[in-house]
C-alpha positions in Angstrom: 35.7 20.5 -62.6 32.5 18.6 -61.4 31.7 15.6 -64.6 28.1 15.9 -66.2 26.1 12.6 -66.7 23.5 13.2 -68.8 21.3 11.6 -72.0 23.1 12.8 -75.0 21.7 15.7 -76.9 21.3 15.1 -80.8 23.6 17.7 -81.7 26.3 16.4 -79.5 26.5 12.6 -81.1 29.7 13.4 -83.5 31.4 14.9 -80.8 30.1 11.2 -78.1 31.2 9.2 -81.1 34.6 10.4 -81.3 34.8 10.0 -77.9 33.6 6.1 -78.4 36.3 5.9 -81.6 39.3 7.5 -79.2 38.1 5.0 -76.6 38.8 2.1 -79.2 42.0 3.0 -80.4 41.3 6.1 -82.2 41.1 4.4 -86.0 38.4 6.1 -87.6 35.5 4.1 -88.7 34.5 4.0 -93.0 32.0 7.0 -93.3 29.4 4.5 -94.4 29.4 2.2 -90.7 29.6 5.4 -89.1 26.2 6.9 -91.0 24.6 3.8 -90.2 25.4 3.6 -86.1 24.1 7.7 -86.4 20.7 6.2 -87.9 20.9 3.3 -85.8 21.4 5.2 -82.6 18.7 5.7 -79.6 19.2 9.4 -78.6 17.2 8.7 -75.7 18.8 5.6 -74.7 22.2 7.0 -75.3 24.4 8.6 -71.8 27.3 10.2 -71.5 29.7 11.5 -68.9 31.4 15.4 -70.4 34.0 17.3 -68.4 33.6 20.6 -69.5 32.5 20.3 -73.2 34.4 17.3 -74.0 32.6 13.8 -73.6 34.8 11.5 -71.6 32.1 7.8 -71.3 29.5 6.8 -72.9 27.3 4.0 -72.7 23.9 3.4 -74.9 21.1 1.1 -75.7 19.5 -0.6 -78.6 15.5 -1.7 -78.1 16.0 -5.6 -78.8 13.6 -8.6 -78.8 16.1 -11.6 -77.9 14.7 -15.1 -78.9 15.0 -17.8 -75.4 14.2 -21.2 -75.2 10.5 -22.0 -75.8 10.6 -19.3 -79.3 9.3 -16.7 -77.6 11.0 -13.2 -77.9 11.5 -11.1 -75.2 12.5 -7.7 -74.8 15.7 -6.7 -74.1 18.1 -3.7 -74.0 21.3 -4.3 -76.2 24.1 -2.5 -74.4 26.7 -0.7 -76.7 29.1 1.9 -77.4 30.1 1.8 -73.8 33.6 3.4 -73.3 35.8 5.6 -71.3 38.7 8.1 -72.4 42.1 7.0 -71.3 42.2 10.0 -69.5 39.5 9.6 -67.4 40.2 5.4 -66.4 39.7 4.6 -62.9 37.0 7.1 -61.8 34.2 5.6 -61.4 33.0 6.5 -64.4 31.8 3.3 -66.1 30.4 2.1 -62.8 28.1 5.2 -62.6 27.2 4.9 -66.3 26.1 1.0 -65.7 24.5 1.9 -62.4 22.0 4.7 -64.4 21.9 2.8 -67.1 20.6 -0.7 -65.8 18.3 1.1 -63.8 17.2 2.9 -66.7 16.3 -0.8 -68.4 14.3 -1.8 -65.3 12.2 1.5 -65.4 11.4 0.8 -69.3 10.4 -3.2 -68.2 13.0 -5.0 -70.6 13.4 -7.8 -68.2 17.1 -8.5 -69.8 19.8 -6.7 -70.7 22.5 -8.1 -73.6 26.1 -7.0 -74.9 28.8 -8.2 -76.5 32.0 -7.3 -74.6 35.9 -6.1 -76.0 37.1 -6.9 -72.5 34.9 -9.9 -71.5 36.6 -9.3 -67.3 34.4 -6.1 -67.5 31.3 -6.7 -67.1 30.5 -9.8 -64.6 31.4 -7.4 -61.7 27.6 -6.2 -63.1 26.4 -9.1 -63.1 26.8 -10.2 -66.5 27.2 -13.8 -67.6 28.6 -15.5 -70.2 25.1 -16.9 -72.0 26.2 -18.2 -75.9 29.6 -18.6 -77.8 30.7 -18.0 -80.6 32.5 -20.9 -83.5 34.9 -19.6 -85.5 36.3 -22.3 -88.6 39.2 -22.1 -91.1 38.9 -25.6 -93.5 41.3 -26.8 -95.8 38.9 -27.2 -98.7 41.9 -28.9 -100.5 41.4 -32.1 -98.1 38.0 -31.9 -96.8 35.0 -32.9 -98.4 31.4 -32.4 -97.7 28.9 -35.6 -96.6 25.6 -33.6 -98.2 22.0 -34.4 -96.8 19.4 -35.5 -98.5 18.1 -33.5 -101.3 20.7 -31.2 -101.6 20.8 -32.4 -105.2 17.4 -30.2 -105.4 18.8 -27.2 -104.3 19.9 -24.4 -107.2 22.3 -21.6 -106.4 21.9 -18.6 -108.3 24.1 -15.7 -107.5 22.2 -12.2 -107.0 22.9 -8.3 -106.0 23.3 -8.7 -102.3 21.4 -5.1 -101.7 18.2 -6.7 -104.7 18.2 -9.9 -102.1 17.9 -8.1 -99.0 14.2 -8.8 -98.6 14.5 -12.5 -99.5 17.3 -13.1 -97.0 15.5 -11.0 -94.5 12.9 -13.4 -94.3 14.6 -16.3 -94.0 16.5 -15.2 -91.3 13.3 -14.1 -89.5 11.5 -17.6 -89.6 14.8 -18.8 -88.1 15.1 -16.0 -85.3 12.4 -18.1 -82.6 14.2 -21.9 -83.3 17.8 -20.3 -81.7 17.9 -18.8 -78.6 19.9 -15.6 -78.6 19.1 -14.6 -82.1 17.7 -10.8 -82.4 14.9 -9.7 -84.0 15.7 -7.6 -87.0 14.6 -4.3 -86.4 14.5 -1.8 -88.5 17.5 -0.4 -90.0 19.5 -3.4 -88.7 19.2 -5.4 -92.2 21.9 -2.5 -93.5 24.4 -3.7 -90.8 25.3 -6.7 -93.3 25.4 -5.4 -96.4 28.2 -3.0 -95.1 30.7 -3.1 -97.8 33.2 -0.3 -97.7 35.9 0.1 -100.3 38.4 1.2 -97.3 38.1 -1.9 -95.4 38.0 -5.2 -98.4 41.9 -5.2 -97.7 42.0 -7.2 -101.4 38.8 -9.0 -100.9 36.4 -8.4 -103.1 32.9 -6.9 -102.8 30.1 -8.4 -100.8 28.9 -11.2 -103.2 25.2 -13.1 -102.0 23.8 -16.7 -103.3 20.2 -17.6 -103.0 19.8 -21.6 -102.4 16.3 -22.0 -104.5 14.2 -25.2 -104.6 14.7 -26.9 -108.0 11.1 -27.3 -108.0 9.2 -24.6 -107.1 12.4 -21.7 -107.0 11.3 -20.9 -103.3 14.4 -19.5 -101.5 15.1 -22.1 -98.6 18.8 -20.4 -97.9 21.3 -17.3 -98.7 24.9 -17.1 -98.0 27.0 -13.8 -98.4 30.6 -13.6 -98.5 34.0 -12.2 -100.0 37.0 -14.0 -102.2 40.4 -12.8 -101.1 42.2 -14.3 -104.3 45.9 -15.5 -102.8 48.6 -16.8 -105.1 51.2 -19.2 -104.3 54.4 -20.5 -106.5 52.3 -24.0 -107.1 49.6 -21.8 -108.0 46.0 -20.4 -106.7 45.8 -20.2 -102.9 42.3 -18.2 -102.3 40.3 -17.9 -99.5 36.5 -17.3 -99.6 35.4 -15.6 -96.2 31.7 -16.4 -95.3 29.9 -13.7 -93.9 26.5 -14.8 -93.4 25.6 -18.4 -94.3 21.4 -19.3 -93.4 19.1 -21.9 -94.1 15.2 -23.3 -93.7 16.0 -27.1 -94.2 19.1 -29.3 -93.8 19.2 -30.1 -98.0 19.7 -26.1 -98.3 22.2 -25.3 -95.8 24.5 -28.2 -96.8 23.9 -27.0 -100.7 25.1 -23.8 -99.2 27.9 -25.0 -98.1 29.1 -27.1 -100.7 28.9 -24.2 -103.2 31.3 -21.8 -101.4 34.1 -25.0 -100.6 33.7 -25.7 -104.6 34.6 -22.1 -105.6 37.1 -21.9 -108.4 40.9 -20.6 -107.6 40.2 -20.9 -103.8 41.7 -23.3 -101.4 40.0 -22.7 -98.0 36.7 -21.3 -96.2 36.4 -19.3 -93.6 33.5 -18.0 -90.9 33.2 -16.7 -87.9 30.7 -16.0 -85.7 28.8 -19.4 -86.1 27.1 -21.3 -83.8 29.0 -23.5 -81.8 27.1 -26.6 -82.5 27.2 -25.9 -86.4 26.0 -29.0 -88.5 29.0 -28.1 -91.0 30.3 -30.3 -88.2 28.5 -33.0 -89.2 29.2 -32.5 -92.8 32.6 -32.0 -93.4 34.9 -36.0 -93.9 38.1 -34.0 -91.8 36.5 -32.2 -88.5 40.3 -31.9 -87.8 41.1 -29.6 -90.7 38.0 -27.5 -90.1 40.5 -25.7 -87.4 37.5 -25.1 -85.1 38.0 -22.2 -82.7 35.2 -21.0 -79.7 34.8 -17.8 -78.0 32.6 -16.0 -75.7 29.8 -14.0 -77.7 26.7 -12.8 -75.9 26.5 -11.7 -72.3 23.3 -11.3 -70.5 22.1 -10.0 -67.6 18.7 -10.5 -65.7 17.4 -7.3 -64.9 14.3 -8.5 -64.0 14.7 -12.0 -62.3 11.3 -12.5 -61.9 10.1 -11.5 -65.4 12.9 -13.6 -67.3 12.3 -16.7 -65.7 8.9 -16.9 -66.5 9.4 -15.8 -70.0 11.1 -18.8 -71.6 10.3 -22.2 -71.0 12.1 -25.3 -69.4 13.0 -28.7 -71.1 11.7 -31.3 -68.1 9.1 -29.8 -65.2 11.1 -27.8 -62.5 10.5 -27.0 -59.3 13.3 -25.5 -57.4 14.1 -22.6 -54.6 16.8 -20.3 -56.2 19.0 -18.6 -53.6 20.2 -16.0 -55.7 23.0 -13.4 -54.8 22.8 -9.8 -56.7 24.5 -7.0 -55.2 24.5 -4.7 -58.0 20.8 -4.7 -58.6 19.7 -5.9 -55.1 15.9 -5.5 -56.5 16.9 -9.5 -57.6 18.9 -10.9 -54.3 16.5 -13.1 -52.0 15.0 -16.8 -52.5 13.1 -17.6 -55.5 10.4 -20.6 -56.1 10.8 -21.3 -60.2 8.3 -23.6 -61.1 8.2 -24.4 -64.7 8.1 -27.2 -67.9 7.9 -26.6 -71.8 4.0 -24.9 -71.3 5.3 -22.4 -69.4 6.9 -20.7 -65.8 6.1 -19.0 -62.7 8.3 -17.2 -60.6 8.1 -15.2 -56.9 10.2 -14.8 -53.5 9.6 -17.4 -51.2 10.5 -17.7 -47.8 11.0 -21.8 -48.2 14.4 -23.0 -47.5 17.2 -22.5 -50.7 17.8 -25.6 -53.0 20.4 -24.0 -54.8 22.3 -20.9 -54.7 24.3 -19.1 -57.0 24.4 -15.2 -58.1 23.0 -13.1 -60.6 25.9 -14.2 -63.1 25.5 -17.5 -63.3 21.9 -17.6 -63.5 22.7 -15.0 -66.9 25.3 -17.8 -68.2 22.3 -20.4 -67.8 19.5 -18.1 -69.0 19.1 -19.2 -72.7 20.4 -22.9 -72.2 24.0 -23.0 -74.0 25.7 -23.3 -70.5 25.0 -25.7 -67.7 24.1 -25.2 -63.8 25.9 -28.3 -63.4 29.0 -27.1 -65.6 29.1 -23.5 -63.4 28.4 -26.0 -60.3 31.8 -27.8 -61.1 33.6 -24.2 -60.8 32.2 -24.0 -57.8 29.9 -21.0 -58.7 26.4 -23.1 -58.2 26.1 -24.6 -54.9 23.5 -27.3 -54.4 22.3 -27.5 -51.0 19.4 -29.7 -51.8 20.4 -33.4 -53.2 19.3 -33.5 -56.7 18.4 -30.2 -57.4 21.2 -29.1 -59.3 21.0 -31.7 -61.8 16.9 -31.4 -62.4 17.9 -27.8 -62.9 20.1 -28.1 -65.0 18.7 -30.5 -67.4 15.5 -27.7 -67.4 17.4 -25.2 -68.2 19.4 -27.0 -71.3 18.7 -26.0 -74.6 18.4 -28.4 -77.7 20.3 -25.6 -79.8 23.2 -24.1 -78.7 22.5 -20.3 -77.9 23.5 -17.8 -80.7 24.1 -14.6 -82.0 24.6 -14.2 -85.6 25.9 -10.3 -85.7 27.7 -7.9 -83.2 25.8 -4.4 -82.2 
């Protein structure tokens, strides 16, 4: 029987989504994350691949504003719930869904397209890169003490209903989205994804607890951090473990205020948080960066679907002038020589028939995009070739981010 690719109908999304679930394992999701990814879903932007009734792939879009270097935001197409029945591996399948879905994103004008990846070997054959990771840190709060900025002494905590707080936090986090490249504009619905809190999945943590860090002063909320105890007993006594889920701040006195009241929690003996940027001040903070157990791992993959259009919408660090050879054969709307001209006003960007200064393929130019990783670092893998003295390094110190790139939260 011939397969059916096609935008999902409404009525069919239980049935796609129990194809995504089987596709992962087949461990049903808490009925409260599943009623939020139904809200949260883009019927329109959602595809799927059925053999007779029974949906066998799926792939499907979020509308995303991504923050790049310079704080601007541009629009992008957050790529999800892609998956393919075991049944149905090795068909084709996925490579069709990408193929209608990417042009899809090009017809709709987001310039980039972003995903996080449960096989990362996946998706660079689409001409995905590697663009920001992730920090992941597990400190003995036993040994290691905090080195607190300035003014955290001014900073109250006062502990408050995560779901009463959600509006406070939420703005916070939005004056911080445009300072990070790779941080998502909130949009609406999204601010449920962390307050998620099902009974089914606390595994003997307890329930989502939030703190507001106030200014003594004036009580204006500079910070929030939410997170879970898992209380752990040992012969010698307490052994708990307090799990940060979110931890934000406006101002350095705040954040380390933050962190100091989660490592002083009473009957714990460690901290843990993923998903942080990898250039993390608590770094900076903590006396033992050995005991912080630092981890990294790949978190956001981008791809230019729109070479042109991306290039020109973030800035660059130093003035740039430089001919990009630039392989794509995927979306071969991108492949052909490039003049990027650009410095921290502003970018243009157009074919050029002028002889190649670098050259290098879609992916790499998707790992450099939002500054966390370096021409010069991809050059030394031999995946950026330089065929102009001193062009790779100029681009690469343009391209370079002061923050590391970073996304807070999966989709």
């Amino acid at each position: 029987m011939a397969h059916e690719t096609r935008v999902l109908r409404p009525e069919e999304w239980d049935g796609w989504y129990d194809h995504l679930e089987l596709a992962f394992g087949g461990v049903p999701e808490a009925e409260e994350e599943r009623e939020l990814y139904r809200s949260l879903t883009e019927i329109e932007r959602s595809l799927g691949v059925w053999d007779g009734g029974t949906c066998v792939a799926s792939a499907g879009a979020f509308t995303f504003r991504v923050a790049v270097p310079g704080g601007a935001l541009v629009p992008a197409a957050g790529v999800t719930m892609v998956g393919v029945t075991p049944t149905h591996r090795r068909r084709g399948l996925l490579t069709a869904l990408m193929r209608r879905q990417l042009d899809d994103i090009r017809a709709g004008g987001e310039p980039v397209a972003v995903l996080t990846a449960s096989d990362p070997a996946i998706y660079g054959r689409y001409g995905y890169g590697t663009a920001a990771y992730s920090l992941s840190v597990d400190v003995d709060t036993s040994r290691v003490r905090l080195r607190l900025p300035p003014g955290a002494d001014g900073v109250r905590m006062r502990l408050v209903d995560p779901q009463e707080a959600l509006a406070v936090c939420e703005a916070v986090y939005a004056e911080l989205v445009p300072r990070r490249p790779g941080m998502t504009a909130r949009q609406p619905g999204w601010e449920r994804q962390a307050l998620l809190d099902p009974a089914s999945g606390r595994s003997g943590r307890s329930p989502l607890k939030c703190v507001l860090a106030e200014r003594e002063a004036d009580g204006e909320v500079l910070g929030y951090a939410r997170y879970r105890v898992r209380p752990e007993w040992e012969l010698s006594g307490s052994a708990g473990v307090v799990e940060v889920q979110d931890l934000d701040a406006l101002d350095p006195a705040a954040y380390g205020a933050l962190w100091a009241y989660v490592f002083g929690i009473d009957l714990t003996w460690s901290v843990r948080a993923t998903k942080r940027p990898v250039d993390d001040p608590l770094l900076h903070l903590v006396t033992d960066v050995r005991r912080t157990r630092a981890l990294t791992r790949d978190s956001l993959h981008l791809r230019l679907v729109d070479l042109g259009a991306a290039l020109e919408a973030r800035t660059y660090g130093t003035p740039l002038d430089v001919v990009l050879e630039v392989e794509d054969a995927f979306c071969p709307w991108n492949a052909g020589r490039w003049r990027l001209t650009g410095d921290a006003k502003g970018a243009t960007c157009a074919r050029t028939g002028d002889p190649a200064e670098l050259a290098l393929s879609v992916a790499e130019l998707g790992s450099a995009y939002l500054g966390g990783v370096t021409l010069s670092s991809l050059a030394g893998a031999g995946r950026v070739t330089e065929l102009r003295p001193g062009a790779l390094a100029e681009a690469s110190r343009a391209f370079a981010s002061d923050l590391a790139p970073w996304l807070p939260h999966g989709f």
